[in-house]
PDB file as gemmi writes it, atoms N, CA and C in Angstrom:
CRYST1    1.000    1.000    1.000  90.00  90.00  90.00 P 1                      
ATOM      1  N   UNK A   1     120.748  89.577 109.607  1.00  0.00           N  
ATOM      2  CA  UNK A   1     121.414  89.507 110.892  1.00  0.00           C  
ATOM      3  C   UNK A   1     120.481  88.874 111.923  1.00  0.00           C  
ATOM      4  N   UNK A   2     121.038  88.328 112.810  1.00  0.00           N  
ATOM      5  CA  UNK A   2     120.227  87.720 113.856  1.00  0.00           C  
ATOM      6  C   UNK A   2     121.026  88.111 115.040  1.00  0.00           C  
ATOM      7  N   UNK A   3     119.848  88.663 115.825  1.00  0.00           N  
ATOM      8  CA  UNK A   3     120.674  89.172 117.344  1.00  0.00           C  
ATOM      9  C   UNK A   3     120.268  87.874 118.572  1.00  0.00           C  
ATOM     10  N   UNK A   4     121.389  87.482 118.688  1.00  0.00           N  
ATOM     11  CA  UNK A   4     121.425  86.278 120.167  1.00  0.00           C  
ATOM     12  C   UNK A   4     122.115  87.370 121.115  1.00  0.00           C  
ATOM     13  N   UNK A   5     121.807  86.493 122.457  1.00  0.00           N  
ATOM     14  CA  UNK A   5     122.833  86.626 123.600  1.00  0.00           C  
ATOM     15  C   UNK A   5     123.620  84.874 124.046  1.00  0.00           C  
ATOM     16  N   UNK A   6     124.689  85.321 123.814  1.00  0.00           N  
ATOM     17  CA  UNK A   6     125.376  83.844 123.986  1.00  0.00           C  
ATOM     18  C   UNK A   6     126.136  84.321 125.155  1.00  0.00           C  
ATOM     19  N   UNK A   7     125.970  83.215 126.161  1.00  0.00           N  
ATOM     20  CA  UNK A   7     126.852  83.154 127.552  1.00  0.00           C  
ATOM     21  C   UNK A   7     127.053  84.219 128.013  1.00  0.00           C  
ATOM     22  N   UNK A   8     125.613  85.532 127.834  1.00  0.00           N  
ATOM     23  CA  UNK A   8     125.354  86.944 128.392  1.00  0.00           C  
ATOM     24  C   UNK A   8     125.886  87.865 128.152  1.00  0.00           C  
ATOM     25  N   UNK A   9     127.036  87.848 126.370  1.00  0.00           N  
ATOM     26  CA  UNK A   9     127.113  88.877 125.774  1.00  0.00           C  
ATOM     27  C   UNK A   9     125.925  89.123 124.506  1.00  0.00           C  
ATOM     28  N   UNK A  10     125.398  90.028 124.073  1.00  0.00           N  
ATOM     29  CA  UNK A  10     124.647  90.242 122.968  1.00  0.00           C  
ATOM     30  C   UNK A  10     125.109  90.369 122.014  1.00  0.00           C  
ATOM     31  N   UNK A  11     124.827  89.195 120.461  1.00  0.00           N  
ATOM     32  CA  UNK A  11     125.891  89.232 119.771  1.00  0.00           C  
ATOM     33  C   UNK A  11     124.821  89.543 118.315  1.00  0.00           C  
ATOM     34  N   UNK A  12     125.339  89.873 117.390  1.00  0.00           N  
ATOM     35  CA  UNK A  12     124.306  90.111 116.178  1.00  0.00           C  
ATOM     36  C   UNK A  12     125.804  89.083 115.130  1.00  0.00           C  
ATOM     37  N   UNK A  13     124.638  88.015 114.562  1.00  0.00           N  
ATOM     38  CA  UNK A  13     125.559  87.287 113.622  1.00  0.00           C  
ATOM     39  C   UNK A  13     124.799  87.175 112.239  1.00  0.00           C  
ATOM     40  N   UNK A  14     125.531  87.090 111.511  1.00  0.00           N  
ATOM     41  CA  UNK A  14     125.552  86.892 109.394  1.00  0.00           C  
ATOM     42  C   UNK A  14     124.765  85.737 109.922  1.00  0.00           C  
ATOM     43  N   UNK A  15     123.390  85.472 108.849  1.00  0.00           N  
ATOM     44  CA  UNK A  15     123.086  84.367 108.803  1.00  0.00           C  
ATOM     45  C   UNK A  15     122.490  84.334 107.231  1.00  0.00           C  
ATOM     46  N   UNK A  16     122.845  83.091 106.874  1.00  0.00           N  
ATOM     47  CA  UNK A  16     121.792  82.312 105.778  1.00  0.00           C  
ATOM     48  C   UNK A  16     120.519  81.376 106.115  1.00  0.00           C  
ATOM     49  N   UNK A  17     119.845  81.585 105.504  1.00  0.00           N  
ATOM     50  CA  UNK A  17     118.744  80.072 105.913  1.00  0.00           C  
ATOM     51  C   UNK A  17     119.080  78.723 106.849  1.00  0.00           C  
ATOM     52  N   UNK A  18     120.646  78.525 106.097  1.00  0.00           N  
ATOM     53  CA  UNK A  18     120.656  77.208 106.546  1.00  0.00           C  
ATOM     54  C   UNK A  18     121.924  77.087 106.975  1.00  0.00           C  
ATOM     55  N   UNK A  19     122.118  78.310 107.996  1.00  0.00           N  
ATOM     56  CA  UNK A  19     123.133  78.309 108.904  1.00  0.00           C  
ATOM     57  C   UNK A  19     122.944  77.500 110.592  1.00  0.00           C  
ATOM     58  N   UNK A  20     123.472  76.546 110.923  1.00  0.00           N  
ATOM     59  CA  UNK A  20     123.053  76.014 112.086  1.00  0.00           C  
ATOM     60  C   UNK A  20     123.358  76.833 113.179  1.00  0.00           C  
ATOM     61  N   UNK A  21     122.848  76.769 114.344  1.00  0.00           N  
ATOM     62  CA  UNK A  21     123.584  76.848 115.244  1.00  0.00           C  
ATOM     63  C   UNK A  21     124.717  76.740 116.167  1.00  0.00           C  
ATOM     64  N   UNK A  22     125.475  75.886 115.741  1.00  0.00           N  
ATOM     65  CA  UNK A  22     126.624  74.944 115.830  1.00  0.00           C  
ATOM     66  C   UNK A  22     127.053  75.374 114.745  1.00  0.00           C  
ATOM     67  N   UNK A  23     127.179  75.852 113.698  1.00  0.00           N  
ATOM     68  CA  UNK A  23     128.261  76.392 113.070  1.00  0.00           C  
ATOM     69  C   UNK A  23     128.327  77.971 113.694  1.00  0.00           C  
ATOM     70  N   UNK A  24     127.614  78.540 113.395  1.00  0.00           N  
ATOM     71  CA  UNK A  24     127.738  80.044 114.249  1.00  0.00           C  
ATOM     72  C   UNK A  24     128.238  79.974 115.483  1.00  0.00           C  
ATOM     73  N   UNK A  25     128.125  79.307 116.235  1.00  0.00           N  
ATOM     74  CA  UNK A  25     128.926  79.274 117.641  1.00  0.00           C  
ATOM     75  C   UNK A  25     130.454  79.062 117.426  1.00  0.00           C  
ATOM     76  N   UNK A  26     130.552  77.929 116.397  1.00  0.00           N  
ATOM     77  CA  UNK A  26     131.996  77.806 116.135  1.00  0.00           C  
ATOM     78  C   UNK A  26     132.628  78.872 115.411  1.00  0.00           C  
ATOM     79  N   UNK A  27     132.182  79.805 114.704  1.00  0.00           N  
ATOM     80  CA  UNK A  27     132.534  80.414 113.947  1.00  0.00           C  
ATOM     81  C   UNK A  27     132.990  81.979 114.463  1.00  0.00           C  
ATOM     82  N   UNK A  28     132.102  82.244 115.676  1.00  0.00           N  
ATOM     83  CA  UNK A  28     132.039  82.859 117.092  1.00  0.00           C  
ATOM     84  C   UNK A  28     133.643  82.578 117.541  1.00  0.00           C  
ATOM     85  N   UNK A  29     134.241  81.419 117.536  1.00  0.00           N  
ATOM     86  CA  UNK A  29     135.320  80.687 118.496  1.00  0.00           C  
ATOM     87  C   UNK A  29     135.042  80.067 119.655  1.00  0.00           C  
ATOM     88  N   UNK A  30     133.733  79.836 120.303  1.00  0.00           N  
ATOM     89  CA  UNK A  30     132.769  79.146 121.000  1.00  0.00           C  
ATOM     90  C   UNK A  30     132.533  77.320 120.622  1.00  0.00           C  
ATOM     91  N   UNK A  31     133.989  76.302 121.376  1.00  0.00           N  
ATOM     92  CA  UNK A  31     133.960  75.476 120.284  1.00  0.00           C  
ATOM     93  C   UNK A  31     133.564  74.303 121.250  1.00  0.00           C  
ATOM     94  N   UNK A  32     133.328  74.784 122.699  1.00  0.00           N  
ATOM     95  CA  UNK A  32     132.856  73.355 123.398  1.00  0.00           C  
ATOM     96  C   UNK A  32     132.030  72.219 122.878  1.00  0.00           C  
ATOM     97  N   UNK A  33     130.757  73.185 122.506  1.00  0.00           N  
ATOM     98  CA  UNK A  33     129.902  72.181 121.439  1.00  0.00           C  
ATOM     99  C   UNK A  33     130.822  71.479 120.387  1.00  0.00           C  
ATOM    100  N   UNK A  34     130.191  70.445 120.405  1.00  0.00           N  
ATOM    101  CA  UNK A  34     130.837  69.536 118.893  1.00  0.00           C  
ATOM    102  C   UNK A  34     129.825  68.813 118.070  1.00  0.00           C  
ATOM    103  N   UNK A  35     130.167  68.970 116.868  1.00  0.00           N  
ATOM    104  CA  UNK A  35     129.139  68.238 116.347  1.00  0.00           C  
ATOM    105  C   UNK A  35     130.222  66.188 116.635  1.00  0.00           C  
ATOM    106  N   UNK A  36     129.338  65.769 116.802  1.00  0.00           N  
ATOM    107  CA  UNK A  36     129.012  64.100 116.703  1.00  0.00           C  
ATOM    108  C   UNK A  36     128.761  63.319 115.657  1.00  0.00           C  
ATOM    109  N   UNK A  37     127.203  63.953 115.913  1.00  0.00           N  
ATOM    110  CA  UNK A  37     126.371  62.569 115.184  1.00  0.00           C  
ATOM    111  C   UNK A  37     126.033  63.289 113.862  1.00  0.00           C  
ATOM    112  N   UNK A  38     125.494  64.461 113.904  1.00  0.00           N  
ATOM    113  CA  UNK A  38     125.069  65.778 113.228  1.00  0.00           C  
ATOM    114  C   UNK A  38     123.499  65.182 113.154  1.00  0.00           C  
ATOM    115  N   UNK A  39     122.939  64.611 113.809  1.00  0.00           N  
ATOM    116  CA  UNK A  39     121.888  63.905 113.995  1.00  0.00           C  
ATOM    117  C   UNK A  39     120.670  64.243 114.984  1.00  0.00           C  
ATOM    118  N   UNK A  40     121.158  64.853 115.624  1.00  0.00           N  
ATOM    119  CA  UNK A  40     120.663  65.153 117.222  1.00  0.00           C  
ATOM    120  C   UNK A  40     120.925  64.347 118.151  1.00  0.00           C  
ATOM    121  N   UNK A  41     121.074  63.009 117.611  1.00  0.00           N  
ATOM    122  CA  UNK A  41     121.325  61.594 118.877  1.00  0.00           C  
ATOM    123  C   UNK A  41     122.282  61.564 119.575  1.00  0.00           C  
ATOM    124  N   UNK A  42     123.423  62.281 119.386  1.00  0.00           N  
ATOM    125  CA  UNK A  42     124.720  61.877 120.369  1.00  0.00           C  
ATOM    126  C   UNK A  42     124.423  63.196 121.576  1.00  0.00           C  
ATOM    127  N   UNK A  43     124.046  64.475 121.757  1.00  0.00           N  
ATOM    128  CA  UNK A  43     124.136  65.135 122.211  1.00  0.00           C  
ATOM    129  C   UNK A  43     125.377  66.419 122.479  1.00  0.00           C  
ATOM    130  N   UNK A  44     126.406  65.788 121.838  1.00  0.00           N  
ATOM    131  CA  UNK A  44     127.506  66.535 122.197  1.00  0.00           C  
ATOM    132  C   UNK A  44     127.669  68.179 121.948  1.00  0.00           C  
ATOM    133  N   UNK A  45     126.694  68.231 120.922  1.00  0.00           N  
ATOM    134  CA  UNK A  45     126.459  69.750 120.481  1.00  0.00           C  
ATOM    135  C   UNK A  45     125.095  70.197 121.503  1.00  0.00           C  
ATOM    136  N   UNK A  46     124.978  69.598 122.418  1.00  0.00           N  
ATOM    137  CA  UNK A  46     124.113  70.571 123.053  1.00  0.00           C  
ATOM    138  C   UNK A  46     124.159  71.734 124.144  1.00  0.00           C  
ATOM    139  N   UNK A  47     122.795  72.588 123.756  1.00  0.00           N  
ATOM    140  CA  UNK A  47     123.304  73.606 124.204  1.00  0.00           C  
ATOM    141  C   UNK A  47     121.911  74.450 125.090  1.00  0.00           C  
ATOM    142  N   UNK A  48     121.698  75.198 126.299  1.00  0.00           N  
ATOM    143  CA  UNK A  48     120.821  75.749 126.695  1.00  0.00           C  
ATOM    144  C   UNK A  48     120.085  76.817 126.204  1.00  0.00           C  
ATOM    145  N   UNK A  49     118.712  77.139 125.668  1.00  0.00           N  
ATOM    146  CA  UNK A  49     118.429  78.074 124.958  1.00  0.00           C  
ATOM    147  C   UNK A  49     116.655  78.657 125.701  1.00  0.00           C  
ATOM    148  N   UNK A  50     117.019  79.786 126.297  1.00  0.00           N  
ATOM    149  CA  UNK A  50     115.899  80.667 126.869  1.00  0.00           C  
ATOM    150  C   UNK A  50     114.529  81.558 125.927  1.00  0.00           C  
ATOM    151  N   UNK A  51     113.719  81.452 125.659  1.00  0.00           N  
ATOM    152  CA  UNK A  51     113.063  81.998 124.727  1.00  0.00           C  
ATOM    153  C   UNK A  51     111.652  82.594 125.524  1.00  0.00           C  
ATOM    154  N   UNK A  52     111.413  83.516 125.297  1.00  0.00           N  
ATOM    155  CA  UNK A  52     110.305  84.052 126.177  1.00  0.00           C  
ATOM    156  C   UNK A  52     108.689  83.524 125.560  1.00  0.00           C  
ATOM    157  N   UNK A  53     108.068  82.896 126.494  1.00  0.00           N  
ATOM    158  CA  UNK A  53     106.729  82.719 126.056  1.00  0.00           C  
ATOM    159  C   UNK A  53     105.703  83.392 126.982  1.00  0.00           C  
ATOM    160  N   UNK A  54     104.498  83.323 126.889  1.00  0.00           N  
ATOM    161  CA  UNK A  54     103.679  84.424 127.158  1.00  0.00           C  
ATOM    162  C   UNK A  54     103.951  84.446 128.750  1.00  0.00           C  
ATOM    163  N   UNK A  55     104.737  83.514 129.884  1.00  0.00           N  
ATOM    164  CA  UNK A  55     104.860  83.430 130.794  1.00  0.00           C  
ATOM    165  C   UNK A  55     105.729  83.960 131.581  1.00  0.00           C  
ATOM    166  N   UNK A  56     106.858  83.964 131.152  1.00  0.00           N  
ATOM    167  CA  UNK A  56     107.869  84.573 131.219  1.00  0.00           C  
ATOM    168  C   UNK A  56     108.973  83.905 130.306  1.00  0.00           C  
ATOM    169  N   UNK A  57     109.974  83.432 130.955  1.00  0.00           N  
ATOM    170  CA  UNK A  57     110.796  82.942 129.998  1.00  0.00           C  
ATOM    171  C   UNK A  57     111.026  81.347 130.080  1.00  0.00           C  
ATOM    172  N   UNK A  58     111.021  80.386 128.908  1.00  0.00           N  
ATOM    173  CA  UNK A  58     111.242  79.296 128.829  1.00  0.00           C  
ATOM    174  C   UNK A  58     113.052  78.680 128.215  1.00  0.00           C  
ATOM    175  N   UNK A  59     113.137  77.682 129.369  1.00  0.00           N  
ATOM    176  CA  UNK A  59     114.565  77.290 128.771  1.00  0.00           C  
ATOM    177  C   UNK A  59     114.547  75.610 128.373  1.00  0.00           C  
ATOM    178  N   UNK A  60     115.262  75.743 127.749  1.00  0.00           N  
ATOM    179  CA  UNK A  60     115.135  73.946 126.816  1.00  0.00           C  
ATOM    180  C   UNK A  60     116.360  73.743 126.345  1.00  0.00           C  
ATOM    181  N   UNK A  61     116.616  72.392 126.710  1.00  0.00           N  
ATOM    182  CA  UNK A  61     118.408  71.944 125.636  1.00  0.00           C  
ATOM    183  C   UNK A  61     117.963  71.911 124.448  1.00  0.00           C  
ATOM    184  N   UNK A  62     118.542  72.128 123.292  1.00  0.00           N  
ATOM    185  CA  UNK A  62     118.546  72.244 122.090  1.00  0.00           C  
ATOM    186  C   UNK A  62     119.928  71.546 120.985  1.00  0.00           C  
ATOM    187  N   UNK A  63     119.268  70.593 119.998  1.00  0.00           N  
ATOM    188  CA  UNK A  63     120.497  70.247 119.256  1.00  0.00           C  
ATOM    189  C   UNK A  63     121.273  71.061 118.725  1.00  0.00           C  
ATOM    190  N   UNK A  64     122.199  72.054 119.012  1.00  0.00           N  
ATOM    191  CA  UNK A  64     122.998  73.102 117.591  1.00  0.00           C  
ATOM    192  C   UNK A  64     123.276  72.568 116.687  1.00  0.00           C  
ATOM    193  N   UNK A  65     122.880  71.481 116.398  1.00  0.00           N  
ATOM    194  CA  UNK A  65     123.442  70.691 115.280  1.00  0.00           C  
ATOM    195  C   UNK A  65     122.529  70.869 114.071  1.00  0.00           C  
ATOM    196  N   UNK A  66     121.041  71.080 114.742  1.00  0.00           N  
ATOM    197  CA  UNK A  66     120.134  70.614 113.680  1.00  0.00           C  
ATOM    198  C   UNK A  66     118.880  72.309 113.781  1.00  0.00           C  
ATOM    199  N   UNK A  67     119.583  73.319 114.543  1.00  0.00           N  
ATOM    200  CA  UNK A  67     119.181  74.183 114.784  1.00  0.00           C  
ATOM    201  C   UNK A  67     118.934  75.188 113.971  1.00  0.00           C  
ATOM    202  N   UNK A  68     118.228  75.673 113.597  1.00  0.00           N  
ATOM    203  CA  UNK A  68     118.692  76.775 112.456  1.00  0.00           C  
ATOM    204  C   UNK A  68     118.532  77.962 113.302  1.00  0.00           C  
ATOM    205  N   UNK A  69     120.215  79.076 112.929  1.00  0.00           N  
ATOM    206  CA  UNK A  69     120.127  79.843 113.570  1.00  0.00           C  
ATOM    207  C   UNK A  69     118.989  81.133 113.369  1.00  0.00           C  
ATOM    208  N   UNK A  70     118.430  81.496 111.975  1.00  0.00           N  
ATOM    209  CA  UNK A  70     117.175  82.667 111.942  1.00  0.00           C  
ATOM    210  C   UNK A  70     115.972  82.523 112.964  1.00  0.00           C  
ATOM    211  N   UNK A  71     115.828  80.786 113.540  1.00  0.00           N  
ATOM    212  CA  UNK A  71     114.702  80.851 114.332  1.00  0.00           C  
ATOM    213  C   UNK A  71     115.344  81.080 115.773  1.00  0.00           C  
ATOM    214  N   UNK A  72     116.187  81.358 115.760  1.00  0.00           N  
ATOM    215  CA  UNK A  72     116.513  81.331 117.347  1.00  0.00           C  
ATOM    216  C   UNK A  72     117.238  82.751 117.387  1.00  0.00           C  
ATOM    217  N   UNK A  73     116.330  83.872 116.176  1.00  0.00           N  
ATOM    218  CA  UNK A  73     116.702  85.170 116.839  1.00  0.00           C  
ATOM    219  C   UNK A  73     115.949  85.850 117.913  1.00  0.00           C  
ATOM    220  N   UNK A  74     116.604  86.681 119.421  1.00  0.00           N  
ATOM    221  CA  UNK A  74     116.008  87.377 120.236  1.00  0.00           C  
ATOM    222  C   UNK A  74     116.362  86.129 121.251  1.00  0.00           C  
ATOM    223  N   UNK A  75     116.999  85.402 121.160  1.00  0.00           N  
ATOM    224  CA  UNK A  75     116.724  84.058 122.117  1.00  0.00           C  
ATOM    225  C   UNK A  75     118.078  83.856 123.094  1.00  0.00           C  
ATOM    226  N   UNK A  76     118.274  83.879 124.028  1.00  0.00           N  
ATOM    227  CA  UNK A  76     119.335  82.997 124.823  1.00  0.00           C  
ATOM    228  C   UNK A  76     120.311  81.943 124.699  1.00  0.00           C  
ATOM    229  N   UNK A  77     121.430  81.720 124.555  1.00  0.00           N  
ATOM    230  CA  UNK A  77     121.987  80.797 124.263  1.00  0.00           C  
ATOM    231  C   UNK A  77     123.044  80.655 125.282  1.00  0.00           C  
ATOM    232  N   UNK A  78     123.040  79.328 126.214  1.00  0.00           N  
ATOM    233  CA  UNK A  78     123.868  79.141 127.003  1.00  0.00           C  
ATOM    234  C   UNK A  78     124.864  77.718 126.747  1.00  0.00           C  
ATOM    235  N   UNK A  79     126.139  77.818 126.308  1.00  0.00           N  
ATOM    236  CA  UNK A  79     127.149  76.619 126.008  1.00  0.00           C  
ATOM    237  C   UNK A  79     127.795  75.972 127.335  1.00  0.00           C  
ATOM    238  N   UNK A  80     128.638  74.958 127.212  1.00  0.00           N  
ATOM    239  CA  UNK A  80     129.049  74.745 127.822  1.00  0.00           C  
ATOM    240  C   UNK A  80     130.459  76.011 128.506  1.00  0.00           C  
ATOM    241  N   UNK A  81     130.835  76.353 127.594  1.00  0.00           N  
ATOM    242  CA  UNK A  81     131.781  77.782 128.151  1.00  0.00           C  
ATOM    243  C   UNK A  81     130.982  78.898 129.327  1.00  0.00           C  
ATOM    244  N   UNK A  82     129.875  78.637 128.688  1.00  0.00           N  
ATOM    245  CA  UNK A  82     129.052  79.914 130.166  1.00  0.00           C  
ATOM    246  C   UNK A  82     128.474  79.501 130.910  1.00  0.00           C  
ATOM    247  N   UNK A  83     129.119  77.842 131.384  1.00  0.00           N  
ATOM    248  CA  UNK A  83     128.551  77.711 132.406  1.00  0.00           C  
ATOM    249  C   UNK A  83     129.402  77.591 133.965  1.00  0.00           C  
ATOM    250  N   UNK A  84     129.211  77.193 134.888  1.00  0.00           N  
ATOM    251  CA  UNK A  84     130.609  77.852 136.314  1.00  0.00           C  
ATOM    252  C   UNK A  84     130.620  79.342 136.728  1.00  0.00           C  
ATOM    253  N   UNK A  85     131.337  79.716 137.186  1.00  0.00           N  
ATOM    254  CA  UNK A  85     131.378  80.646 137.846  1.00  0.00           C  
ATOM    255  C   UNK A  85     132.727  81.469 137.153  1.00  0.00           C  
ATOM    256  N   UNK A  86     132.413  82.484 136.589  1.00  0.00           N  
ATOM    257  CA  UNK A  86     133.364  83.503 135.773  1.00  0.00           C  
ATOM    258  C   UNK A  86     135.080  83.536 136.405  1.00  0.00           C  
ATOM    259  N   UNK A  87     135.997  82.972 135.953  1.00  0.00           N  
ATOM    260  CA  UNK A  87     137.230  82.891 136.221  1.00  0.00           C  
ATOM    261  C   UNK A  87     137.971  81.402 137.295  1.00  0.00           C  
ATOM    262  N   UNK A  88     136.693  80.427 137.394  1.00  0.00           N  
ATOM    263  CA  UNK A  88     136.679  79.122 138.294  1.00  0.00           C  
ATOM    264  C   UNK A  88     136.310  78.103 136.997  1.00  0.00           C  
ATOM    265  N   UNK A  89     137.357  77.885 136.646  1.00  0.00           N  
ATOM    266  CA  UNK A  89     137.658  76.865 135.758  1.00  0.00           C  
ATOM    267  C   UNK A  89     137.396  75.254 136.293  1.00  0.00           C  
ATOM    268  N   UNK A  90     137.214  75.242 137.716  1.00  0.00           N  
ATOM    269  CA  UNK A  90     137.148  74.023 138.380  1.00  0.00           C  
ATOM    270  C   UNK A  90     135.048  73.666 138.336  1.00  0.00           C  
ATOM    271  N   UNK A  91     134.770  74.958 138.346  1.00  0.00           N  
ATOM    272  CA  UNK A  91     133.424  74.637 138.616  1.00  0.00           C  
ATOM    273  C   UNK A  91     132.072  74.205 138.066  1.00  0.00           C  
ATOM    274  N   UNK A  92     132.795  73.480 136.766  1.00  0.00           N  
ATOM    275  CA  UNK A  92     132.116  72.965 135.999  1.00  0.00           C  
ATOM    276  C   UNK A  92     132.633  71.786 136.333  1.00  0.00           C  
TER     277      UNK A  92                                                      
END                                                                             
């Protein structure tokens, strides 16, 4: 199991080795991301991801495409769905 927080619920998901990130999100029903290129180059699967380093916390876009989800347990994950203002569909 791998415990994320995606778009600030805490979620614990099934993983294999070589489960991406971008499939677990989709699999979630979280489908803004898309895979593209499955490459990293197009960007369309990208996604915001917070990870704490000795500083406090660090955030970085990340391919879900090419992500593997076991390394990105304990970590933040922000999609395009969690981003705007909760029930303002305009504000993205």
């Amino acid at each position: 199991m791998v415990e994320l927080k995606i778009n600030g619920t805490a979620r614990q998901l099934p993983s294999a080795a070589h489960t991406t990130l971008l499939g677990a999100l989709r699999a979630e029903g979280l489908t803004g991301c898309k895979e593209g290129c499955a490459e990293g180059e197009c960007g369309a699967c990208a996604v915001l991801v917070a990870r704490a380093d000795g500083e406090g916390v660090r955030w970085e876009s990340v391919n879900a495409c090419l992500a593997l989800l076991p390394a990105l347990n304990g970590a933040e994950v922000v999609t395009s769905e969690g981003l705007g203002r909760p029930g303002d569909r305009k504000s993205t």
